[in-house]
C-alpha positions as CSV (number, residue, x, y, z in Angstrom):
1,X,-6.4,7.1,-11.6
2,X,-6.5,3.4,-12.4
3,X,-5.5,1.1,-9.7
4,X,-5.1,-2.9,-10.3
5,X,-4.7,-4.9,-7.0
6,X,-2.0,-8.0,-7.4
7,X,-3.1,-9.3,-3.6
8,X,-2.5,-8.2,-0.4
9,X,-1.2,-5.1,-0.2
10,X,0.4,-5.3,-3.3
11,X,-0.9,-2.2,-6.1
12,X,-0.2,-1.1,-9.7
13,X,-1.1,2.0,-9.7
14,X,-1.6,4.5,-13.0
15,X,-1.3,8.1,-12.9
16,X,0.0,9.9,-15.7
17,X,1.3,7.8,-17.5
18,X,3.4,6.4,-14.5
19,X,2.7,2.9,-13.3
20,X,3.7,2.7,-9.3
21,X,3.9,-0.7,-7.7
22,X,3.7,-1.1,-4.3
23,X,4.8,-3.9,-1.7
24,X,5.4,-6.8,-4.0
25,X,5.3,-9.3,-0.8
26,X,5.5,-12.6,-0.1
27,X,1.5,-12.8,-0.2
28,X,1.2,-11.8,-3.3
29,X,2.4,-13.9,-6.8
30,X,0.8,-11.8,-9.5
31,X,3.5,-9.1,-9.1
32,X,6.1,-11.6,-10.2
33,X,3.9,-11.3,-14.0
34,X,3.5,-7.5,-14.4
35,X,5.6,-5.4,-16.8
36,X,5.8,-1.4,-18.0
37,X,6.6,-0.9,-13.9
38,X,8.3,2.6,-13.6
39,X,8.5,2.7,-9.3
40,X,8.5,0.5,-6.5
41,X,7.3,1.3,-3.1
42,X,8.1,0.0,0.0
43,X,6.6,1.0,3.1
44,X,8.3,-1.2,5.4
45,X,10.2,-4.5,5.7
46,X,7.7,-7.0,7.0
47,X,7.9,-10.5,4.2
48,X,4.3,-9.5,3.4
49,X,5.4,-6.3,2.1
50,X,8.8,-6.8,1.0
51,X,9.8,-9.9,-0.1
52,X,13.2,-10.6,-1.9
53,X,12.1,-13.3,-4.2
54,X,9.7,-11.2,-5.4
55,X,11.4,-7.7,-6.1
56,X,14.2,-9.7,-8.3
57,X,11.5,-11.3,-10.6
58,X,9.7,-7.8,-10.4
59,X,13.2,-6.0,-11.6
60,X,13.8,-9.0,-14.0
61,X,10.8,-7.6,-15.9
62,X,11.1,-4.4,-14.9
63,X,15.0,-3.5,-15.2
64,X,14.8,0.0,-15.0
65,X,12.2,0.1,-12.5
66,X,13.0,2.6,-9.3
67,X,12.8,1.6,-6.0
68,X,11.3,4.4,-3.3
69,X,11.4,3.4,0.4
70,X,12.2,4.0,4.1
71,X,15.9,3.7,5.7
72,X,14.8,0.8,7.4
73,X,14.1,-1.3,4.3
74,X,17.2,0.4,2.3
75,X,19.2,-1.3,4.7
76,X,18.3,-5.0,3.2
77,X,18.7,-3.3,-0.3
78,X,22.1,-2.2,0.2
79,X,22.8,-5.5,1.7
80,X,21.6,-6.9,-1.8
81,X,23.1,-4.3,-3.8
82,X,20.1,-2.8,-5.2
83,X,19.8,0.7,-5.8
84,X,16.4,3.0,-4.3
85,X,16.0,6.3,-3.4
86,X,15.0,7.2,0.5
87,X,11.8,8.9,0.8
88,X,10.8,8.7,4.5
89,X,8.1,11.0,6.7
90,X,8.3,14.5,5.5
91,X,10.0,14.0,2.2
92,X,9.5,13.6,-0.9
93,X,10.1,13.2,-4.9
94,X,9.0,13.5,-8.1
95,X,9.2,11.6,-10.7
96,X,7.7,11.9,-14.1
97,X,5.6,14.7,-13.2
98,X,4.1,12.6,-10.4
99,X,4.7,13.9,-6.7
100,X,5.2,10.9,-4.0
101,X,5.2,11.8,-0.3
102,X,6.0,10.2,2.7
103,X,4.1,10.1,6.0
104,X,4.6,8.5,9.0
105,X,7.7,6.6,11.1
106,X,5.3,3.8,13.3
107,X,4.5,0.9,12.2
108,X,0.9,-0.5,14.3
109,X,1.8,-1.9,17.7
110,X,0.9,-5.8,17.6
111,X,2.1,-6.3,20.9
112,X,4.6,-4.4,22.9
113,X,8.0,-4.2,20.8
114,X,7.2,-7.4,19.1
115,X,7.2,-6.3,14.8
116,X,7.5,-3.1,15.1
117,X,9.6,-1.4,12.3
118,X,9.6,1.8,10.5
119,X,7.0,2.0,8.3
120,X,6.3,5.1,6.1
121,X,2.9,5.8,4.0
122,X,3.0,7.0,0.4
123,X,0.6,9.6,-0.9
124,X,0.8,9.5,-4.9
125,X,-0.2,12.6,-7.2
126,X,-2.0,14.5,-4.1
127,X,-5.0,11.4,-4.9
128,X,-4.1,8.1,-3.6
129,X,-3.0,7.3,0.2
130,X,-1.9,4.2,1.1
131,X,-0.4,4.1,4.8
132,X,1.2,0.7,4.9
133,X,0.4,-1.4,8.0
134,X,-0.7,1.9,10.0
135,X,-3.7,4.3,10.3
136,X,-1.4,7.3,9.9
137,X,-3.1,10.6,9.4
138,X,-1.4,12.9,6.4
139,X,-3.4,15.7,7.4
140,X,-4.4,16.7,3.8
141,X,-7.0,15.7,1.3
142,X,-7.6,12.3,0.7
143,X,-9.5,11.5,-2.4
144,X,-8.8,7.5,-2.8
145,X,-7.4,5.0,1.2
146,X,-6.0,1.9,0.7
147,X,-7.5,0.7,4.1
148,X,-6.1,-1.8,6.1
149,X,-8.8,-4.5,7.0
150,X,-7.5,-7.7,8.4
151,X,-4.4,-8.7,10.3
152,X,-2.4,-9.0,14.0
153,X,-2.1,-5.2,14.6
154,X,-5.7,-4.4,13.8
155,X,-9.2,-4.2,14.7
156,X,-12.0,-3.6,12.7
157,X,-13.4,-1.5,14.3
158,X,-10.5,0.8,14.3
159,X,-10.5,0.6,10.8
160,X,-13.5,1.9,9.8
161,X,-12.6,4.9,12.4
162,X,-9.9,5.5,10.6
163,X,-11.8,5.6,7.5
164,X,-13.9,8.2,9.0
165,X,-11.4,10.1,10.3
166,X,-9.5,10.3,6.8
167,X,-13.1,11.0,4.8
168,X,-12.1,9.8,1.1
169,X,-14.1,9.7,-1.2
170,X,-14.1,6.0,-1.9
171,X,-11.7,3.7,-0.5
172,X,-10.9,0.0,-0.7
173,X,-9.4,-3.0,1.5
174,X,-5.8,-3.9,1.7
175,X,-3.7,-6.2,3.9
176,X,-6.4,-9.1,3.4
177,X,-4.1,-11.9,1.6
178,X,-4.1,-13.8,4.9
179,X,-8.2,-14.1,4.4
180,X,-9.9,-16.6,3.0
181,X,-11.6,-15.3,-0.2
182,X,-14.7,-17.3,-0.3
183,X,-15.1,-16.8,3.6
184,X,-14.5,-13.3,4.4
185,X,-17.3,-12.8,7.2
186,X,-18.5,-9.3,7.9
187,X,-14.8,-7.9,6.6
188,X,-16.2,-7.2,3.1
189,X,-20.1,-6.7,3.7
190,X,-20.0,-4.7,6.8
191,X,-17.7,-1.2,5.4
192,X,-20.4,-0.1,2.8
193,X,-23.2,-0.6,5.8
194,X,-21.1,1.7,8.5
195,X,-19.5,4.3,5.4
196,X,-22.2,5.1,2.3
197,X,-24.5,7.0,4.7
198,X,-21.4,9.1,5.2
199,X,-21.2,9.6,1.7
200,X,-18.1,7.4,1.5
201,X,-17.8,4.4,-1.0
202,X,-16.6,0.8,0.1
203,X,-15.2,-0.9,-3.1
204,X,-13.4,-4.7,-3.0
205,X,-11.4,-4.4,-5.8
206,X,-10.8,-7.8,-8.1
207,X,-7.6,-9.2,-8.1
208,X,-5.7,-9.0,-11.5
209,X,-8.7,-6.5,-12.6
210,X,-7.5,-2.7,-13.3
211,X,-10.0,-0.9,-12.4
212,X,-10.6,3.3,-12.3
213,X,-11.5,5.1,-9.1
């Protein structure tokens, strides 16, 4: 699987010939360049995630593009008269020989009711499993997480439980366009020191870099 992180939380993803992007947000700008894009994902409707400025210069290079989200953020589609396919916890499609699932309704408490929305987790091709701005469990094998490592919702420490708890094989931090790149304190450094003993690989991928995992 080749994966190519755009920023943020926003992925290409290659499997199969299939390239899957996900969360084109408002953190991102890289997405707004990228072409051959066959799906879109959407796990919930937070700007960081889904941002509308963004999808239309996605579609504009990507016209035939399909969308794959939650009710929640199919809501602001229909509103904008874009067409997408609901895939929400417990279902799924696929598409081009390439089986996406979705897991999970809850999106991280940050406080009390304040942001919460449904969010839904993708698992691509039984490989990849990215939860969106949760640490929701699928309950099957996970070979490659998108781990969450920074943000309002999170701690770090909870993090790198969750990583534990999941037991990829390697995995790699998402949700980190709101740090500072050249001062990232023990965000980066810290993961490989807590997870290689357990046999599990830390990997920061480079923006704009594909890269296979």
């Amino acid at each position: 699987m080749k994966i190519k992180k755009l920023g943020h939380c926003c992925l290409v993803i290659e499997v199969k010939g299939l390239r899957i992007m996900t969360d084109p947000g408002s953190y991102s700008t890289l997405q707004s360049e990228e072409k051959n894009i066959d799906v879109i994902l959407f796990t919930h409707e937070h700007q960081d995630h889904f941002h509308l400025e963004s999808l239309r210069a996605v579609l504009a290079n990507n016209p035939n593009a399909k969308i794959v989200t939650n009710v929640s953020v199919g809501k602001l589609l229909d509103a904008e008269n874009i067409s997408y396919s609901v895939v929400g916890d417990g279902q799924s499609t696929e598409i081009n020989g390439v089986l996406i699932e979705g897991f999970g309704k809850d999106y991280e408490e940050i406080y009390e009711l304040f942001g919460l929305v449904e969010n839904t987790g993708y698992f691509v091709d039984n490989t990849l499993f990215y939860p969106g701005d949760a640490f929701y469990n699928p309950q099957k094998k996970v070979d490659i997480l998108a781990v969450p490592i920074a943000g309002p919702w999170m701690r770090f420490k909870k993090a790198m439980e969750y990583v534990k708890e999941i037991n990829p094989r390697v995995c790699f931090p998402v949700h980190d366009g709101m740090i500072e790149k050249s001062k990232p304190g023990p965000l980066y450094v810290v993961p490989p020191k807590i997870l290689e003993p357990l046999g599990i690989t830390f990997t920061v991928l480079e923006e704009g870099k594909e890269q296979e995992l």
